[in-house]
C-alpha positions as CSV (number, residue, x, y, z in Angstrom):
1,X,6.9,21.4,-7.4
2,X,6.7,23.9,-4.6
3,X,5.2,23.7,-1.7
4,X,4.5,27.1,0.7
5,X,3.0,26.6,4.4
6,X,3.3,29.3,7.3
7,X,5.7,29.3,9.7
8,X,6.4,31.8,13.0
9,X,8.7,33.9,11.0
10,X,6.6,33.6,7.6
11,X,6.3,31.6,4.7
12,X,7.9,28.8,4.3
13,X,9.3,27.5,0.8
14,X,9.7,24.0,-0.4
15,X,10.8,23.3,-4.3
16,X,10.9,19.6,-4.8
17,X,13.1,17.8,-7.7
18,X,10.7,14.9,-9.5
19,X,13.9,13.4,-11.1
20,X,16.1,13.4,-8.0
21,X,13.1,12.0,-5.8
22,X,12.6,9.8,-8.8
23,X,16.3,8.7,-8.0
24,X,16.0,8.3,-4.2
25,X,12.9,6.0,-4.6
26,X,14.4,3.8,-7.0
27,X,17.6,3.6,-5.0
28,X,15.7,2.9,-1.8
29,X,13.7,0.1,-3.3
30,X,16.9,-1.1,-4.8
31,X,18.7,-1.6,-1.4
32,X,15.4,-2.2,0.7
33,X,15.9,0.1,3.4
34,X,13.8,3.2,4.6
35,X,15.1,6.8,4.5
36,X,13.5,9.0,7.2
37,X,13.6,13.2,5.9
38,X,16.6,13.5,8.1
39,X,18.4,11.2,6.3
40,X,17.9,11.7,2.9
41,X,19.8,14.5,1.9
42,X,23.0,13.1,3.7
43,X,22.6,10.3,1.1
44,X,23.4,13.0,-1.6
45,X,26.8,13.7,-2.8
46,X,27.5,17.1,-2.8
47,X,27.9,17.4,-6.2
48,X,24.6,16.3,-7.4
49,X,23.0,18.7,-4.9
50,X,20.4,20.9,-6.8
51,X,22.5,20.8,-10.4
52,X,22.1,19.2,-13.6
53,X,24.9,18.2,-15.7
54,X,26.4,21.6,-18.0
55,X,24.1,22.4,-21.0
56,X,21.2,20.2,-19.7
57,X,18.0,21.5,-18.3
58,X,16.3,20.6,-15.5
59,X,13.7,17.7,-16.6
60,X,15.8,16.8,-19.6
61,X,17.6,14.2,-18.2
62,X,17.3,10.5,-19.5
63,X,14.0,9.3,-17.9
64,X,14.4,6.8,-15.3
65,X,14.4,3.1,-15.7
66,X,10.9,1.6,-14.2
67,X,10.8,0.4,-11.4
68,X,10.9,-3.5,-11.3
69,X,9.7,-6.0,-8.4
70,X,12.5,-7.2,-6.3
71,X,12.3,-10.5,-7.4
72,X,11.0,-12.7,-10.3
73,X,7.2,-13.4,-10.2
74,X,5.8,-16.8,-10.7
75,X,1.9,-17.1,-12.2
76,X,0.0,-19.3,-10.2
77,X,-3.5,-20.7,-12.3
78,X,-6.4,-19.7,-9.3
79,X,-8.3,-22.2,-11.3
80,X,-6.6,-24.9,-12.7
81,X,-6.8,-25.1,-16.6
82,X,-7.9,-21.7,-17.3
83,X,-4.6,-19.5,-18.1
84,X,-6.4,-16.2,-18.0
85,X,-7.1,-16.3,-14.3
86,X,-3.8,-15.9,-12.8
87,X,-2.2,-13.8,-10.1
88,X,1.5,-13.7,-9.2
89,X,3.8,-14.7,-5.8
90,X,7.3,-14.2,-5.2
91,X,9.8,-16.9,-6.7
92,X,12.3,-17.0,-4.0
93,X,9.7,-18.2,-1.3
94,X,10.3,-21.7,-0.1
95,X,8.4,-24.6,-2.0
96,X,5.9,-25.3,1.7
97,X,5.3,-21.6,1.6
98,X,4.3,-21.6,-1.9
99,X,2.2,-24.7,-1.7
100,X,0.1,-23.7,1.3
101,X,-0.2,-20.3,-1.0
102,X,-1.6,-21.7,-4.2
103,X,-3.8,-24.3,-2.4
104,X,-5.4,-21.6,-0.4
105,X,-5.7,-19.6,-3.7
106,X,-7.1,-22.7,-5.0
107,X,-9.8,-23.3,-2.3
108,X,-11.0,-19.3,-2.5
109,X,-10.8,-19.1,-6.2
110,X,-15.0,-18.5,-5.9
111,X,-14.8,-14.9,-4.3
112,X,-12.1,-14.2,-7.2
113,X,-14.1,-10.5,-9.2
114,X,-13.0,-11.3,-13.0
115,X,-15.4,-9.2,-14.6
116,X,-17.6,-6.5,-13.1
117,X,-20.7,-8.7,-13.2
118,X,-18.4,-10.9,-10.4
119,X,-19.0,-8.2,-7.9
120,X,-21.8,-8.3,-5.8
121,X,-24.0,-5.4,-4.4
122,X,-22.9,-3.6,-1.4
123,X,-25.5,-4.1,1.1
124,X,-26.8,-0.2,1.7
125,X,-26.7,-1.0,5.2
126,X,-23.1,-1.0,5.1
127,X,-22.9,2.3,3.0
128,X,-24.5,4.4,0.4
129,X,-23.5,6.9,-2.1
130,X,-25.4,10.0,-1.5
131,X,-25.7,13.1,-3.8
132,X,-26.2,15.8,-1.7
133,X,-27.7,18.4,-3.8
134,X,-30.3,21.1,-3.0
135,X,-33.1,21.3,-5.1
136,X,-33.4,25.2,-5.5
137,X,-30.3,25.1,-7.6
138,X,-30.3,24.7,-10.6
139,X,-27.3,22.2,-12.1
140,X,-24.7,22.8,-14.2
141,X,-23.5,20.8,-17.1
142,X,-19.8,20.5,-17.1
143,X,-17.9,21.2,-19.7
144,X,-17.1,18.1,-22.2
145,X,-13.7,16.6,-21.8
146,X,-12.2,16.0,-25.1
147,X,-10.3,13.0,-25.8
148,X,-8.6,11.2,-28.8
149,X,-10.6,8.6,-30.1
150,X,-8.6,5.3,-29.0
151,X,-9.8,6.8,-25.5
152,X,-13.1,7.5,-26.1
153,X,-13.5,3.5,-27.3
154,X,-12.0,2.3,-24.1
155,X,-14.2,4.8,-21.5
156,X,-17.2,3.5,-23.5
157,X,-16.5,0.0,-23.4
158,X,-15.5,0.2,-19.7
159,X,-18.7,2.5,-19.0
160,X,-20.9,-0.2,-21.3
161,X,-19.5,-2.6,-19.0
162,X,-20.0,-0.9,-15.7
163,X,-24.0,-0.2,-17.2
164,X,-24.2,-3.6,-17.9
165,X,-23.3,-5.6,-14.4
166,X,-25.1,-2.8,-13.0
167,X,-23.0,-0.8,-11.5
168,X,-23.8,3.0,-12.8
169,X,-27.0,3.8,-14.6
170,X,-27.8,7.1,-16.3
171,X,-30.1,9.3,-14.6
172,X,-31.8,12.8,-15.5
173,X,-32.6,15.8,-13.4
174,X,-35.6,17.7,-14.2
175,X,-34.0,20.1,-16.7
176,X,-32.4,17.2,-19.0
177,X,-29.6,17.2,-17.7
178,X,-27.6,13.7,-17.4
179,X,-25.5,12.1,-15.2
180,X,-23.6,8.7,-14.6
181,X,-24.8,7.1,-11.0
C-alpha cells in the first residue's frame, strides 16, 4: 500500500509492508504492550528492514499464524440447559469474578438478540434512515455483482431472514426499479 499526502516541500510518500505490519501486530499482542510510530521501527533489526529472504518475493512469504486470544476461553450457558446460547470469558479470572459474571449474564439473558426477529424496532425518534434522493433524476440500476453460488445461498437466506423479522423490505421507484430498504 502507498499512501501520498502533501507536505511544505511536496508530496509525501508512504509504502506500507502488510506482512511486516502483519508481524508487528502479532508480536505486540504477543507481549501486550503498545508501540507508539516512533517506536516501532527501532523494534526492527536491521536486517529485516525492507527485504525479503534471497529468491523470495515480496508477499510470498509463509502466511502468518492467526492471531489467537491471550488466554483460554471458557463458554458460559446465558441460559442454563440450552448449549447453543453461549458467550465466552477469560479463564484465568478468579472464581468471585467469574461468578458475579455468569450470574449477571444469567439475570440479563432476556435482552440476549439470537435471531434477527430478537431485535426490536428502533424508535424513529431516536433515528431514521433517510434516502435522500431527488426526484428529477432518474435512478440507475447497478450493475449485478456476480457471485459463486455457495454465496448466493447464504446472502439469500440471510436477506430471507432480515425480510422476515422485518428488518429490510423491497421497495420500487416509479420506473421498476428495485431496492432493499
Amino acid at each position: 500500500m502507498k499512501i501520498k499526502f502533501p507536505t511544505p516541500g511536496g508530496v509525501g510518500e508512504v509504502q506500507g509492508d502488510p506482512l511486516q505490519s502483519r508481524r508487528c501486530y502479532v508480536e505486540a499482542i504477543r507481549k501486550g504492550q503498545k508501540w507508539s510510530v516512533d517506536e516501532a521501527p527501532d523494534q526492527i533489526p536491521p536486517s529485516k528492514k525492507g527485504k525479503t529472504p534471497k529468491g523470495e518475493k515480496p508477499g510470498e512469504a509463509e502466511a502468518p499464524a492467526k492471531v489467537q486470544p491471550a488466554e483460554e476461553l471458557l463458554n458460559i450457558e446465558i441460559i442454563p440447559g440450552n448449549p447453543d446460547k453461549t458467550t465466552r470469558v477469560g479463564s484465568h479470572l478468579d472464581e468471585e469474578a467469574k461468578k458475579e459474571i455468569t450470574l449477571c449474564l444469567h439475570g440479563n439473558a432476556d435482552i440476549f438478540a439470537w435471531t434477527p426477529q430478537d431485535l426490536e424496532r428502533i424508535d424513529p425518534q431516536v433515528i431514521t434512515h433517510h434516502l435522500n434522493i431527488d426526484p428529477n433524476y432518474k435512478p440507475v440500476k447497478q450493475k449485478k455483482r456476480h457471485f459463486g453460488p455457495e454465496k448466493d445461498k447464504i446472502i439469500q437466506a440471510e436477506v430471507s431472514k432480515l425480510m422476515a423479522a422485518g428488518h429490510i423490505e423491497e421497495i420500487q421507484f416509479q420506473n421498476g426499479c428495485p431496492m432493499w430498504y
